[in-house]
Each structure stands twice: as C-alpha cells, then as structure tokens.
C-alpha positions as CSV (number, residue, x, y, z in Angstrom):
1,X,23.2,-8.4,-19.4
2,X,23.3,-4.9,-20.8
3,X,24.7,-7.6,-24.1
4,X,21.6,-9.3,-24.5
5,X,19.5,-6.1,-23.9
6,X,21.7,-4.2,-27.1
7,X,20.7,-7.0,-29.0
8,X,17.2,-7.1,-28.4
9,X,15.1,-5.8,-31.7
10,X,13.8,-2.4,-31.5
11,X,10.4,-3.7,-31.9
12,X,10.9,-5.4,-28.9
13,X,11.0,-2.2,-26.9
14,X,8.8,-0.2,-29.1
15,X,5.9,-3.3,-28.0
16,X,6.8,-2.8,-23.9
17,X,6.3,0.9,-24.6
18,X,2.7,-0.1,-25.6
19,X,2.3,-2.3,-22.8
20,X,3.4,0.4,-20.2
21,X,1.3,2.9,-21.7
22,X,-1.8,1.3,-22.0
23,X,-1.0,-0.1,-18.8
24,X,-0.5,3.6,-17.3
25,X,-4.0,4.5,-19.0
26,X,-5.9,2.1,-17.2
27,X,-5.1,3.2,-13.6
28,X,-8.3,5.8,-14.0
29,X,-11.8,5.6,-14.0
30,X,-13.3,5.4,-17.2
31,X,-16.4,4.0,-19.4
32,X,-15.7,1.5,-22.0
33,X,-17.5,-1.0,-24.0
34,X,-17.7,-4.6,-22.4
35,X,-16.2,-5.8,-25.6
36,X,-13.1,-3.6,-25.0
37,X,-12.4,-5.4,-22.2
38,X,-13.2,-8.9,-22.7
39,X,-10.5,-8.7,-26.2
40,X,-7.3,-7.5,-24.7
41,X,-7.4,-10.3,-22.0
42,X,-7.7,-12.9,-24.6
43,X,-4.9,-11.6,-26.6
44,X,-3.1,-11.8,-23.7
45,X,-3.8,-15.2,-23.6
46,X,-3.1,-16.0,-26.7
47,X,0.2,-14.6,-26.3
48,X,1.2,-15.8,-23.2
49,X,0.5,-19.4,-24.4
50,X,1.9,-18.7,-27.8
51,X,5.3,-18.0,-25.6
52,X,5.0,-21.5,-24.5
53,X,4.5,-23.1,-27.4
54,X,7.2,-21.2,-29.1
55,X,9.5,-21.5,-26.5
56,X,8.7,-25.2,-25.1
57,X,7.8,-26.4,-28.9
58,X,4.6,-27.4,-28.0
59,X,5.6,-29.4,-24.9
60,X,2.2,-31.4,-23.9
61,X,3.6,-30.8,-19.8
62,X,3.8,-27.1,-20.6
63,X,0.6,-26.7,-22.2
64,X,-1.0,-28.7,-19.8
65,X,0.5,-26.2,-17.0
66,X,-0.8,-23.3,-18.8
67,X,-4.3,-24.8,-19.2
68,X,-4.6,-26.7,-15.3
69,X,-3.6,-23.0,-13.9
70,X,-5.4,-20.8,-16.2
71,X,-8.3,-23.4,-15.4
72,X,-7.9,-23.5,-11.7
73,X,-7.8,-19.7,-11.4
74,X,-11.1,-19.6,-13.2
75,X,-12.5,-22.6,-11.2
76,X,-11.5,-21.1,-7.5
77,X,-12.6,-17.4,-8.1
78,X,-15.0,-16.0,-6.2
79,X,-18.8,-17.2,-6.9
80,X,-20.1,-14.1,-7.9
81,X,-17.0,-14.2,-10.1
82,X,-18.2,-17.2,-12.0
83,X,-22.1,-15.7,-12.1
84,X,-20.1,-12.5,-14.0
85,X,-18.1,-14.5,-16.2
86,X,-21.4,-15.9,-17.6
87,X,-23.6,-12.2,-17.6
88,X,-20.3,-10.5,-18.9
89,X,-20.5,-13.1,-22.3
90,X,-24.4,-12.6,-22.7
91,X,-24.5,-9.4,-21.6
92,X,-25.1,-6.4,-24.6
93,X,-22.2,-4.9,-25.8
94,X,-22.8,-1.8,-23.6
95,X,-20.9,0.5,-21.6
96,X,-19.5,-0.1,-18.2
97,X,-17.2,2.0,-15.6
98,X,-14.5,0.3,-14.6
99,X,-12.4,1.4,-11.6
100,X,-9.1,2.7,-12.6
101,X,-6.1,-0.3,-11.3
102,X,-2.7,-0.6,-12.1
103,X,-3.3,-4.4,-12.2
104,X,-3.5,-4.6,-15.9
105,X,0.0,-3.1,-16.0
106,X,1.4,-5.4,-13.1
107,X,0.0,-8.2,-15.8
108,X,1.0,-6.7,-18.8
109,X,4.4,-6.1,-17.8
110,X,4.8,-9.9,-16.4
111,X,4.0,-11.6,-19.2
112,X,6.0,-9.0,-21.6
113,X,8.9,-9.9,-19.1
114,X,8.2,-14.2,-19.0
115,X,8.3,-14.4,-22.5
116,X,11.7,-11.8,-22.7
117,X,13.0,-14.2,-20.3
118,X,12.1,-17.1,-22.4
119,X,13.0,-16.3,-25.9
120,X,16.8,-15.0,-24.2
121,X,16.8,-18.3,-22.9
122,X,16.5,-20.2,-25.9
123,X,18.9,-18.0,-27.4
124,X,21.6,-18.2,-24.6
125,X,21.0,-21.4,-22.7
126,X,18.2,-23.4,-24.5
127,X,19.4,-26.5,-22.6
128,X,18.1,-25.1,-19.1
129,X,14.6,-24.9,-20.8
130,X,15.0,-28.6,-21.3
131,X,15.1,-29.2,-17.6
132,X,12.6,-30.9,-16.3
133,X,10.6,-28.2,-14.2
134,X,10.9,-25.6,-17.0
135,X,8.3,-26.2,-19.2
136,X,5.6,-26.9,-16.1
137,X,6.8,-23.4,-14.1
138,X,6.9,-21.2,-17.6
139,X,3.4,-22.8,-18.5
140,X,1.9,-22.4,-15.1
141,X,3.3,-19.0,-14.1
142,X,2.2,-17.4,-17.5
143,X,-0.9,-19.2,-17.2
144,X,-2.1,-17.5,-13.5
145,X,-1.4,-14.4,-15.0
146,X,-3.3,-14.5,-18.3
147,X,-6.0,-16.1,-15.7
148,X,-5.6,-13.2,-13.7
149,X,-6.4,-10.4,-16.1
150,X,-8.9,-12.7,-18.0
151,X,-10.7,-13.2,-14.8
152,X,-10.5,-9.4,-14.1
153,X,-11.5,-8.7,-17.4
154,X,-15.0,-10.8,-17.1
155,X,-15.9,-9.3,-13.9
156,X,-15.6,-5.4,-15.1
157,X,-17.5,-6.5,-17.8
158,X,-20.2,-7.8,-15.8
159,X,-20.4,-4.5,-14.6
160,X,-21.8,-3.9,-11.1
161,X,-23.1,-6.5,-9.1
C-alpha cells in the first residue's frame, strides 16, 4: 500500500486537497448563485463517468450502470424533488442560501476515492476489472453518488419550497 501511494503523481494529491477543501467550505451557511451550484455537480458527473469509461473502456454494461442508477436516483427522489429540479433549471440565475452540509465532501471524497481505486487497479490488477460484476458495481456505485450531489445540487437551487 504505502508503494502504490509513493507512486501516485503529486497532482493527484494536490486535486484531493481541493476536493477536501471545498468540501470543508460547504459545511456553512452561505448565499451563492443557483448557477454555482447546479456546475460543480455536473462536473462531478462528468468525471465520475469519465472514470468509467477510462477505466472500463467504454464498457456498454458499465455505462449502462452509471446511467440506470444515476437515472433511478433522479426518478425515486422525493416529488417536490422533481418540481425543484425543473424551477432550479428555469429559475433566474439569482441567489439562494444554502444550508451548510458536509454531504458534498462525503461525495466529493467518494468519487475522488472510486476512481483512485480504479485507475490502481488497472495499473496493478487490470484482470480483476475484467470480472464480470466490475464494470456494473464501478458504474453503479459512482453513478448513485454523482446522482446524489446532482440531485442535491437542483434542490438548493430551487431554493426554498
């Protein structure tokens, strides 16, 4: 273990750095733009399906994992959660308080760690990633938690209710 983590790029750790620290600054209260918090959880997306494709090669059972969960989270969230998801895209670019969480760190941090996981993988046992039930868990886990913070994401935006 403490091999694979010498050898891990600088970057690498300079990025989780980031992640915990703008994870960190969303545990308070604070006023932001709807926009600033619709963006970050699709990046998150991006990457988080990005680390399948990279990882899985573009594996039509891992995408399809990603998608079905990320889907399904969206799908089987709360009513007014849906209602949200549609004001929080029409609604003006305006302000909004959002309550302070450490959520967004909880997801940060667990797609930062899948995708470490994945990419040591490939680089020490790329065979096991060929299994089966690889592609489908990756694809579905990383999909629930982009879901997740995208879904948290719409209803802050939304604003109060």
């Amino acid at each position: 273990m403490a091999e694979i983590i010498a050898r891990t790029p600088l970057w690498v750790w300079a990025i989780l750095l980031v992640l915990i620290i703008l994870g960190f600054s969303q545990s308070r209260s604070r006023e932001l733009r709807r926009i600033v918090l619709i963006l970050p959880a699709l990046g998150f997306a991006g990457y988080s399906l990005s680390g399948v494709l990279r990882s899985f090669s573009g594996s039509s059972l891992a995408i399809a994992a990603w998608l079905a969960t990320f889907a399904a989270v969206l799908a089987v969230a709360r009513p007014s959660a849906r209602t949200s998801a549609k004001s929080a895209l029409r609604a003006p670019l305006g302000r909004v308080t959002v309550a302070g969480s450490l959520m967004p760190l909880t997801l940060y941090l667990g797609i930062f760690m899948i995708n470490y996981a994945l990419n040591v993988l490939k680089a020490t046992n790329a065979a096991l990633l060929a299994q089966s039930a690889a592609p489908a868990g990756f694809g579905a886990t990383l999909g629930l938690l982009s879901a997740l913070l995208f879904h948290r994401a719409l209803q802050n935006a939304a604003g109060p209710r």
